[in-house]
N, C-alpha and C positions, 0 to 999 in steps of 0.2 A: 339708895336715895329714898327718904321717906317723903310721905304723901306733905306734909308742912312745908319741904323747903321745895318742893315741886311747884306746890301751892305758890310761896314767894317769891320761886322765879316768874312765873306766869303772872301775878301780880304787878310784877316788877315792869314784866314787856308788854303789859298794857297800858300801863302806866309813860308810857318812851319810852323809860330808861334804857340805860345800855344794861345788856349784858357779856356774860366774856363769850369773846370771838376770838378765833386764830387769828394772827396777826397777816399770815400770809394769803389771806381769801380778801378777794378784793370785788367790789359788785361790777362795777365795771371790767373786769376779767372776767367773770363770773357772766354777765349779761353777755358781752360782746363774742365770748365762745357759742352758748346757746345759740345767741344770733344765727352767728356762721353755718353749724351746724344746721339749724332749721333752712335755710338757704339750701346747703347741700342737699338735704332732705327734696326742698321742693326743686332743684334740678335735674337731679335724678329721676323723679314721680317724672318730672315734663320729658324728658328722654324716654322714658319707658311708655309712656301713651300718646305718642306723635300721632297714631289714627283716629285719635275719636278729636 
């Protein structure tokens, strides 16, 4: 990949524009797992520090 069309895609995504995306990444799948997981994350930590 050269430095030019590097350059025009970044032009490009500051600009809005789209650029290409997999079709199967969705933000809301995408958001909604992180969510969960950060959740699991903090019920875990509270299981593990019931004394303080």
């Amino acid at each position: 990949m050269s430095f030019h069309s590097t350059a025009a895609q970044l032009a490009t995504l500051a600009e809005g524009g789209e650029t290409e995306r997999h079709a199967s990444i969705s933000p809301f799948m995408t958001g909604g797992g992180a969510l969960v997981i950060l959740l699991l994350l903090l019920w875990i930590t509270t299981r593990f520090n019931r004394d303080r």
